[in-house]
Structure formats: structure tokens, C-alpha cells
C-alpha positions as CSV (number, residue, x, y, z in Angstrom):
1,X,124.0,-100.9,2.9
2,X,122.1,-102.8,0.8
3,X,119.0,-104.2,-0.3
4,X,118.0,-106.4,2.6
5,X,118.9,-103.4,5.3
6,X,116.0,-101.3,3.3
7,X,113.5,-103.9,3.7
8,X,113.9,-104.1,7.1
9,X,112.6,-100.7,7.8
10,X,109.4,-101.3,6.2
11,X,106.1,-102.7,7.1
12,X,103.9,-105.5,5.6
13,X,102.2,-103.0,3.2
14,X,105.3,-101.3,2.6
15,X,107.2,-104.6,1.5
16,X,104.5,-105.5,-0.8
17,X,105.1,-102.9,-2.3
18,X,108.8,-102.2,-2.7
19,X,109.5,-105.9,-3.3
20,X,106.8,-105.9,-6.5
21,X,108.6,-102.4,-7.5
22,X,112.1,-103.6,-6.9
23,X,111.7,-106.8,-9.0
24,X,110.0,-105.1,-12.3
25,X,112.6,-102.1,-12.3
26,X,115.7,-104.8,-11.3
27,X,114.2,-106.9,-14.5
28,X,113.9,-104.0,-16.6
29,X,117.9,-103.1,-16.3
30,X,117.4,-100.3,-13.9
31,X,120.9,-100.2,-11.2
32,X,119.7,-99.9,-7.4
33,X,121.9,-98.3,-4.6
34,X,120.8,-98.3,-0.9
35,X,122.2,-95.6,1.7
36,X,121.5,-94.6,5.0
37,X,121.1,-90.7,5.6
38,X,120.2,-89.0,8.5
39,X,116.2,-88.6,7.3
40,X,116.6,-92.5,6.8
41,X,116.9,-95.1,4.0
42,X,117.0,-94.4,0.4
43,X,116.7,-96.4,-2.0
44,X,117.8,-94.7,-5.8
45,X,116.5,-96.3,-9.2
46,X,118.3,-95.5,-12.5
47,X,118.4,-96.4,-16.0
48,X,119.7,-95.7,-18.7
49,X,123.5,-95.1,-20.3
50,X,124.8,-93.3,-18.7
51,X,122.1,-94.0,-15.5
52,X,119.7,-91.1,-15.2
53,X,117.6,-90.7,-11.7
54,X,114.1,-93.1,-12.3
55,X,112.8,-92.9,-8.6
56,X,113.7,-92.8,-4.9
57,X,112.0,-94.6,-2.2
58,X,112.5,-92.6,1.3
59,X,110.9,-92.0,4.4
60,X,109.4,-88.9,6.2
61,X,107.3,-88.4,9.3
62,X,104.0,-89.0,7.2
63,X,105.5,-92.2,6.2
64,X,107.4,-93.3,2.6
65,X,107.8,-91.4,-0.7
66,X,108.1,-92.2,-3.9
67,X,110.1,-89.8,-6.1
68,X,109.3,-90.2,-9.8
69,X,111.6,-88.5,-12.3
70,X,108.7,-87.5,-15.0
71,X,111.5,-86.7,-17.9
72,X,109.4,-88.2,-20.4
73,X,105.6,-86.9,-19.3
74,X,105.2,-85.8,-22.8
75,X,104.3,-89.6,-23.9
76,X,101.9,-89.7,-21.1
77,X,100.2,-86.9,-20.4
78,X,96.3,-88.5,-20.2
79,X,97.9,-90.8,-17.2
80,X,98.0,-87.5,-15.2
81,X,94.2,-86.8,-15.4
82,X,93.3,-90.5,-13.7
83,X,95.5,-89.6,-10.6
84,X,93.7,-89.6,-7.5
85,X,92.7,-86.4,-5.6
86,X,95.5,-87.2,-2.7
87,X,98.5,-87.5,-5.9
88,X,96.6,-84.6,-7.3
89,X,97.0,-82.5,-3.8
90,X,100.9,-83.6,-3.4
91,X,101.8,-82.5,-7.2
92,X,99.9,-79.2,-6.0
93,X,101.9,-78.4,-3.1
94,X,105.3,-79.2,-4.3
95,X,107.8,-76.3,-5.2
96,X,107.3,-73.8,-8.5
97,X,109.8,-74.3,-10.8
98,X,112.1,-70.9,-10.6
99,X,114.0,-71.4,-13.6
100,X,110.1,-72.2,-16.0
101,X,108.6,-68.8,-13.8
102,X,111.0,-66.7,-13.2
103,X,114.2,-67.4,-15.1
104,X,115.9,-68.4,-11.9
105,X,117.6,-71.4,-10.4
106,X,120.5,-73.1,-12.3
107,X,120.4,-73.1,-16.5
108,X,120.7,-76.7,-16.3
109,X,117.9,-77.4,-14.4
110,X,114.2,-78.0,-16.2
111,X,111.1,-78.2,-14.1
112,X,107.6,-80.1,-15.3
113,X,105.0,-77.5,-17.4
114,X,101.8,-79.7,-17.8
115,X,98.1,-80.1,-17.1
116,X,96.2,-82.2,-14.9
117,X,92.1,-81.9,-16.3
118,X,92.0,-77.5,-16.3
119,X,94.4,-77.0,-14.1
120,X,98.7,-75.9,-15.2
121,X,101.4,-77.0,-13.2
122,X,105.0,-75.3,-13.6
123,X,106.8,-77.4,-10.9
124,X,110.3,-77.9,-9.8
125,X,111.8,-81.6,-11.2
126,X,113.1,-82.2,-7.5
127,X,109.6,-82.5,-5.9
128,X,106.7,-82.6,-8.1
129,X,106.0,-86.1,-8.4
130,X,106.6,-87.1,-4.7
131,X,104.3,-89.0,-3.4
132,X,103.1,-91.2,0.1
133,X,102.9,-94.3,0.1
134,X,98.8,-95.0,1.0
135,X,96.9,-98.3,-0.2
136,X,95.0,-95.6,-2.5
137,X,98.0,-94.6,-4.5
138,X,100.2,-97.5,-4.7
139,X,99.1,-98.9,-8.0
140,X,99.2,-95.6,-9.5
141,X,102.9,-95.0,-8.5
142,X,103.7,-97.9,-9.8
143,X,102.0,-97.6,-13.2
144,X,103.4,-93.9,-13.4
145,X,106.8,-96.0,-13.0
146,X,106.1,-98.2,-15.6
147,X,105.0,-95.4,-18.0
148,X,108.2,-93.4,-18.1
149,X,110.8,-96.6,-17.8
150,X,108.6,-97.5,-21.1
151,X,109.2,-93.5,-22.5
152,X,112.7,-94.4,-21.7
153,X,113.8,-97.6,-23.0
């Protein structure tokens, strides 16, 4: 599979989108794979040496997500407190991280411990920055993007 069988499965908004997202992250050196799993199409961003997981692009019933690997939050922390209510809501009903509450889940493993305005999040790595796809988030999952690939080049 590859990239033209993903954007076949999306719509006119959708495709915007991804093809904006795919160019920046293809020019910034990220490596792209494309599969086919029983959910749907997934499309895997990473970067780095050796690659490290940036993002994933997949689909749901509510639509498609955008996974964002937040490893380098600490250099942009503010960003979080501009997120709209709906991002807001989704970082809010992702997964605790066991292994920051409760000393559980594999040693390896390292959840995200920040704040959005008064609020403190402790949330598993795997989920917390998952969000839809919505005209109302779009530009902020793709700046959030742009933030960490800039924390980690």
C-alpha cells in the first residue's frame, strides 16, 4: 500500500488536509509507511535516527485521527493552553497513564504530565494527543505537528 491507496479513502476536506500535512513532514525528512488494517488505513510519520513515531493518520467511526507523539511538550507547553475546547475534551478523555499514577504498565513506557490553563493531565503516550479531524481543529493539529518536528530536529 502506498501513498495514493490512503488518499483514496478520504474526502475533499480530508485531502486538503493530509496532502498539506504529507508535503511539510515528507520535506522536513520524516519516512511515511501506508498499511491497511482491519479498522482501516494508517498512515505512520517518523523522524529521526533511528525513526521515532511523529504521528498517525487513521480512521474510526467519528471519522479520522490524528495521533501526535508529544515527546518534546516541554519546548511547548503555552501551545496547549490555545487548544480548542473540542482538543481540550479529547486530551481529557484519553487513558491515565498507569506507569506516572500508579507505577504500573511497562518501565519503558512514559506517559505526558502537563497542564492545560488550571487543569493537570497525567495521560498515557498512546492516546493523549488523538484527535478528529473537524474544520475547527485542523490548523491546530498541524501546528502542534510543526511544534514538536521543530523540538526534534
Amino acid at each position: 500500500m502506498n501513498y495514493q491507496d490512503f488518499i483514496m479513502a478520504l474526502n475533499i476536506e480530508q485531502l486538503a488536509f493530509v496532502e498539506d500535512l504529507n508535503k511539510y513532514l515528507m520535506d522536513s525528512g520524516c519516512k511515511a509507511s501506508f498499511e491497511e488494517k482491519k479498522s482501516g488505513m494508517i498512515a505512520s510519520y517518523k523522524f529521526g535516527k533511528p525513526p521515532k513515531a511523529l504521528i498517525y493518520i487513521f480512521f474510526k467511526k467519528d471519522g479520522m485521527l490524528v495521533r501526535i507523539y508529544g515527546e518534546n511538550l516541554d519546548n511547548y507547553r503555552d501551545f496547549l493552553n490555545t487548544l480548542p475546547s473540542q482538543m481540550v475534551k479529547e486530551i481529557d478523555g484519553a487513558s491515565v497513564c498507569k506507569r506516572l499514577v500508579s507505577n504500573g504498565c511497562s518501565p519503558k513506557c512514559t506517559g505526558y504530565d502537563f497542564m492545560i490553563d488550571v487543569k493537570h493531565f497525567q495521560k498515557c503516550r498512546y492516546n493523549c494527543f488523538e484527535f478528529l479531524l473537524i474544520n475547527e481543529t485542523a490548523s491546530y493539529i498541524k501546528t502542534f505537528v510543526e511544534k514538536e518536528l521543530t523540538a526534534r530536529g
